[in-house]
C-alpha positions in Angstrom: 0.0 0.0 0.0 1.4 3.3 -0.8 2.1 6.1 2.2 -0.5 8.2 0.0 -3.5 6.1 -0.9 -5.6 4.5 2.0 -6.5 0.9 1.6 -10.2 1.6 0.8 -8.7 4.3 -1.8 -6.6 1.5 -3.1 -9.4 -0.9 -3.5 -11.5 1.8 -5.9 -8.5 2.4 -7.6 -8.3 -2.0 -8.5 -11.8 -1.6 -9.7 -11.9 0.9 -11.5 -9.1 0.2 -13.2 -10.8 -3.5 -14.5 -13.3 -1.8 -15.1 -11.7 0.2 -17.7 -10.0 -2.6 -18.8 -13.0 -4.2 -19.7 -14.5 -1.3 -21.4 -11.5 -0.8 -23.4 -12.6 -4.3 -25.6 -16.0 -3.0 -26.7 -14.1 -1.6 -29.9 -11.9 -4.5 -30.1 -14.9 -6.5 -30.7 -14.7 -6.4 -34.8 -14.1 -8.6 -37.9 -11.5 -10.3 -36.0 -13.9 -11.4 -33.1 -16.6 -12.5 -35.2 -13.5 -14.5 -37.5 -12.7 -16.2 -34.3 -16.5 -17.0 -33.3 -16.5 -18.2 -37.0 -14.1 -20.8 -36.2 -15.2 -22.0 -32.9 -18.7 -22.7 -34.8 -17.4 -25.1 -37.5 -14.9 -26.8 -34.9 -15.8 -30.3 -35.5 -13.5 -31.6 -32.7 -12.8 -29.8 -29.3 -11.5 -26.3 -28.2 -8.3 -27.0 -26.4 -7.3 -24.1 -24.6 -3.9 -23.3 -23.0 -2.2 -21.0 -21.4 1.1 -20.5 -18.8 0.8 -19.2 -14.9 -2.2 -16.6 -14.4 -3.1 -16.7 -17.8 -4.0 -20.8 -17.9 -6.4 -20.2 -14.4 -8.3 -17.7 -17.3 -7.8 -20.7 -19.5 -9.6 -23.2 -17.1 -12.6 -20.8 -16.8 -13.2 -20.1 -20.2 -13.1 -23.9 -21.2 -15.7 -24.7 -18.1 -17.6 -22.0 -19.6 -17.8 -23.0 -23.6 -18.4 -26.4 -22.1 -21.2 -25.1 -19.7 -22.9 -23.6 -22.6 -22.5 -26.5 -25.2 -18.8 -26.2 -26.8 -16.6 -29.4 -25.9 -13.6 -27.7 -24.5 -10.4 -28.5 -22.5 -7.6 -27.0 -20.9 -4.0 -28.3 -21.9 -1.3 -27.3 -19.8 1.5 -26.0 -22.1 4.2 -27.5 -20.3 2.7 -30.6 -20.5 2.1 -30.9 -23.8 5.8 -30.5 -25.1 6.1 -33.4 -22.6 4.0 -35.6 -24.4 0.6 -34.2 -24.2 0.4 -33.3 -27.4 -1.5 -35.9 -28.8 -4.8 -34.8 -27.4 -5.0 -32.2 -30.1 -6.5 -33.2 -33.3 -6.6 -31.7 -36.8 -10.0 -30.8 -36.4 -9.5 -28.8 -32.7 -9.4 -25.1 -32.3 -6.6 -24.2 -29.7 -7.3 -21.0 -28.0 -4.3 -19.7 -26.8 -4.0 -17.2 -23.9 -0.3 -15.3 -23.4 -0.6 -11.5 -22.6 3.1 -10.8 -23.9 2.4 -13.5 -26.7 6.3 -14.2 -26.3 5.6 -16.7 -23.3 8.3 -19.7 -24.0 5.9 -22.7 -23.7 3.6 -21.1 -25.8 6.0 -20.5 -28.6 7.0 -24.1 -28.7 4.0 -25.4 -29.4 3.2 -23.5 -32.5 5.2 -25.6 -34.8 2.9 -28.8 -33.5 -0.1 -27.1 -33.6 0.6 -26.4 -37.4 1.9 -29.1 -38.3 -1.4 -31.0 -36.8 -3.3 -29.1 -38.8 -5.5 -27.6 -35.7 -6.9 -24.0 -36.2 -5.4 -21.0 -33.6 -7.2 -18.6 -32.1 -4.3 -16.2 -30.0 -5.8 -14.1 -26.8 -3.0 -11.3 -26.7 -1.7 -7.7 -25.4 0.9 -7.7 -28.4 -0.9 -8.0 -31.4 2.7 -8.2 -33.1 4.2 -10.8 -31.1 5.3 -14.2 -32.4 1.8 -16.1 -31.0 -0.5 -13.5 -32.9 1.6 -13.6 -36.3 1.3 -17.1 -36.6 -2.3 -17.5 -35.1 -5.0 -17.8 -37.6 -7.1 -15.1 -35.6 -5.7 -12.7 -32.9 -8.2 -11.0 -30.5 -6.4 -8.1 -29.2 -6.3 -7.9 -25.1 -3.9 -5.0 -24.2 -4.8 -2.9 -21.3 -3.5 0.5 -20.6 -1.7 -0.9 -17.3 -2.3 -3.3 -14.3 -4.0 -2.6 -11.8 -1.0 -3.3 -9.6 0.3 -0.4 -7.9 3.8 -1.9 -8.9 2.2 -2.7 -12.4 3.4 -6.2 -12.0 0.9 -8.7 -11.1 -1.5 -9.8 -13.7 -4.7 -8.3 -12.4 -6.3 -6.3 -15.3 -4.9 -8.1 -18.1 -6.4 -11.9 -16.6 -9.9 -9.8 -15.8 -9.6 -8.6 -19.4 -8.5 -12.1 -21.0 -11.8 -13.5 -19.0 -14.4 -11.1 -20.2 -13.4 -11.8 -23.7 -13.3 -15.4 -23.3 -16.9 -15.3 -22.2 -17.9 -13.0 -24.8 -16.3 -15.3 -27.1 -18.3 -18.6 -25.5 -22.0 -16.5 -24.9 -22.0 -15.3 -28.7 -21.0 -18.7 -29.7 -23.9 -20.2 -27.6 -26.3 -17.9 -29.4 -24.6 -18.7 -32.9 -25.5 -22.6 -31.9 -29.0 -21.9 -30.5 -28.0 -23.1 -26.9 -31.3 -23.0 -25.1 -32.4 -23.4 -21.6 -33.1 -27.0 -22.5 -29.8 -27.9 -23.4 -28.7 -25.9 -20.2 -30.9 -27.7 -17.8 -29.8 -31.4 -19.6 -26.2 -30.2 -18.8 -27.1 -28.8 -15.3 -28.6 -31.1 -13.7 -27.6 -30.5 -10.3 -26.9 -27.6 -8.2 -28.7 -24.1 -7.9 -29.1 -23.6 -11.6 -30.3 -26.7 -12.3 -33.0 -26.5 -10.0 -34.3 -23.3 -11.1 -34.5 -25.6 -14.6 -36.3 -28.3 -13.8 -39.3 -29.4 -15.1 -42.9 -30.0 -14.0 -42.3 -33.0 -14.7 -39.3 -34.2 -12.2 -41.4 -32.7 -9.5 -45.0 -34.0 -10.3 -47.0 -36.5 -8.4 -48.0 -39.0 -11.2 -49.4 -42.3 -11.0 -51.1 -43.7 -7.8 -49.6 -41.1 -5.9 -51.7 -38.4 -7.8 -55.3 -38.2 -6.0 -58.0 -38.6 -8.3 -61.5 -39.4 -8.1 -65.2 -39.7 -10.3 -67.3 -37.7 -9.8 -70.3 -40.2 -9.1 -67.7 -40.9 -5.8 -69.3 -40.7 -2.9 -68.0 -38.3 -0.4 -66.6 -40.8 2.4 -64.5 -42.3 -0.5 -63.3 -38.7 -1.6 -62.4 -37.6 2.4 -60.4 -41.4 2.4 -58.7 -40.2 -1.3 -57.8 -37.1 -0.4 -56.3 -38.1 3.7 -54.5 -40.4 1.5 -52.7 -39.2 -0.8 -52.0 -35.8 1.9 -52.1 -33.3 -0.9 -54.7 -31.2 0.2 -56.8 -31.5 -2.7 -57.8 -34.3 -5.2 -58.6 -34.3 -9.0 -61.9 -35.0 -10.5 -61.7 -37.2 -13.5 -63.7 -38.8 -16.0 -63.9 -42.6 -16.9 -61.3 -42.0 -19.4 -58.9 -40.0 -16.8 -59.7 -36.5 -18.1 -59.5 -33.6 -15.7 -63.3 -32.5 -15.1 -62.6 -30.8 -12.0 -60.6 -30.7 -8.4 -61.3 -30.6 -5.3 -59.4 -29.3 -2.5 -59.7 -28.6 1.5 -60.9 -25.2 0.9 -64.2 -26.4 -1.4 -64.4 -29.3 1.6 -64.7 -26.2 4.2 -66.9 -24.4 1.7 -69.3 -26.8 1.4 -69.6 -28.2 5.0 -70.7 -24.9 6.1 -73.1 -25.0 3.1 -74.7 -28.0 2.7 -75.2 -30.2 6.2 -76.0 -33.1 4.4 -72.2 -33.5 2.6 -71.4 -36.9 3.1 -74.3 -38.1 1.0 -73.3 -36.0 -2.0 -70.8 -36.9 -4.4 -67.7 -35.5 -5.9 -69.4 -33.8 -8.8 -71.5 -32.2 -6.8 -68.5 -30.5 -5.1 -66.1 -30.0 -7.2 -64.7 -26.7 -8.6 -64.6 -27.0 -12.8 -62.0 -25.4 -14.9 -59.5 -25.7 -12.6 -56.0 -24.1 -13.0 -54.1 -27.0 -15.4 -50.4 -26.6 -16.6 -48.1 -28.5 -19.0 -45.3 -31.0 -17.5 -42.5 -29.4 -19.5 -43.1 -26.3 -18.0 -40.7 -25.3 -15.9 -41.1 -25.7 -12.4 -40.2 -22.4 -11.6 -42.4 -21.3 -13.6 -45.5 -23.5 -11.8 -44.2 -21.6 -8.9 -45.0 -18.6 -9.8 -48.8 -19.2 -11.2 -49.4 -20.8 -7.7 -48.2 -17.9 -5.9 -50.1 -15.7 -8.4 -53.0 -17.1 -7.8 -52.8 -18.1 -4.2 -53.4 -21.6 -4.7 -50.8 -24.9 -2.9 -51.5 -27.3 -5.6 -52.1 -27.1 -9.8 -52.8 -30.2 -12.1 -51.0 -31.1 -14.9 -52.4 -33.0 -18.1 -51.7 -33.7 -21.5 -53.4 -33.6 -24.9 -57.4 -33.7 -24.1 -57.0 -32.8 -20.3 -55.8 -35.9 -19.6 -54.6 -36.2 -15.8 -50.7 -36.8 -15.6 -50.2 -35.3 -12.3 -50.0 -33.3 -9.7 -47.8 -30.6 -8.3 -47.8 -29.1 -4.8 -46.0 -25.9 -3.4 -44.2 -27.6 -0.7 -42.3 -29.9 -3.1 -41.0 -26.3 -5.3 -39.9 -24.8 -2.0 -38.2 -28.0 -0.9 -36.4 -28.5 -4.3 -35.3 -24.7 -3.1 -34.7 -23.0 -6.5 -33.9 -19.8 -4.8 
């Protein structure tokens, strides 16, 4: 810390300058970038990406991230490859290399294989004239203005700036490939993000354990379906399981109070039509949010016709905890 800038001073000053550093790629992003995107799309093998010290930590982020979003990718460590890991590049890779003085010395000696492979080269750089951009097929230009290192030593800037192009690079080559929440849900299936993707479907009570009843059922039978099955509710169906209609606690309370004679009614005469209905590839978030909206615990989901395929309550959303 210098004798004239406080620590909290200091800490602006870090930020501001990657900040800038970011901002100082928008122009940068030309013919060359969309060149490079080019590439990435027709790769018909994998995007090996490599890089020395600070810069291959960018390098391991960036290839999580194109793989994330639907781009097989890898990091090679450049050291280990002129020790024999060459061989997991293939003519029809893309190596994206990562060297902010472009001159970095494992680097350089793996340009001859690369070529002589017949793999493509993409080149992430602060020297567009170095020896790694002049014999790269595309060379995105990373240079900063300075580090954000009071000594203007440590890689700080240039690694934030070498990371905000790499996902550029992998989110417009998502879009290019039509990456959708579908293929991001079938590649996340676990964690926070994959449960805010889940479908109806994963979370649905189907089969015997959805509640469902006639509507010529006599009300005994529907209070024994519904204690049951401890949903709070139970579907009406026809005899060819389509949804004609639900019934839940609340129309239970509803029509106790109404009619004294309840228990020798039936279903049908009970029930609440047109119930609330969803899809089961909707997501589950989704379901959430029309319960919520409409201040109702559980929603039925059926297919083509109204047929019944299930049911889905609140309390299993806000267990799966998607938020």
């Amino acid at each position: 810390m210098t004798d004239t800038m406080s620590g909290l001073d200091l800490a602006r000053k870090v930020l501001r300058t990657e900040a800038a550093a970011i901002l100082s790629l928008v122009d940068r992003v030309d013919a060359q970038f969309e060149r490079a995107v080019q590439l990435l799309f027709e790769c018909q093998g994998r995007v090996i990406v490599t890089g020395m010290g600070k810069s291959g930590l960018i390098c391991r982020k960036i290839a999580a991230t194109l793989s994330s979003t639907g781009t097989s990718a890898w990091f090679l460590h450049p050291a280990e490859a002129i020790h024999g890991d060459l061989g997991a590049i293939r003519d029809d890779d893309v190596v994206l290399a990562l060297s902010y003085s472009g001159e970095t010395e494992e680097i350089i000696r793996l340009l001859e294989a690369i070529r002589r492979i017949g793999a493509k080269l993409i080149a992430m750089t602060g020297n567009p004239t170095s020896t790694l951009a002049r014999a790269a097929d595309v060379t995105l230009d990373c240079g900063i203005a300075g580090e954000a290192c009071p000594m203007n030593l440590v890689p700080t800037a240039s690694t934030t700036a070498a990371l905000a192009m790499g996902d550029a690079l992998a989110m417009t080559l998502s879009v290019r490939k039509g990456f959708s929440e579908e293929h991001f849900a079938s590649l996340h299936p676990g964690g926070k993000l994959g449960r805010r993707l889940m479908r109806v479907e994963n979370v649905m009570h189907s089969g015997e354990s959805a509640p469902a009843v006639r509507a010529t059922t006599p009300m005994p039978d529907v209070f024994h379906e519904m204690s049951s099955k401890r949903l709070g509710m139970t579907c009406v169906v026809s005899a060819d399981n389509c949804l004609v209609g639900i019934i839940t606690d609340g129309d239970l309370r509803r029509a106790m109070s109404r009619w004294p004679n309840v228990l020798g009614m039936a279903a049908g005469d009970v029930m609440t039509k047109n119930p609330i209905t969803i899809r089961r590839d909707l997501l589950a978030v989704e379901a959430l949010k029309i319960m919520e909206t409409h201040k109702i615990t559980s929603v039925v989901v059926v297919g083509d016709g109204d047929a019944l395929q299930g049911v889905v309550q609140i309390h299993d959303l806000w267990r799966t905890q998607m938020f």
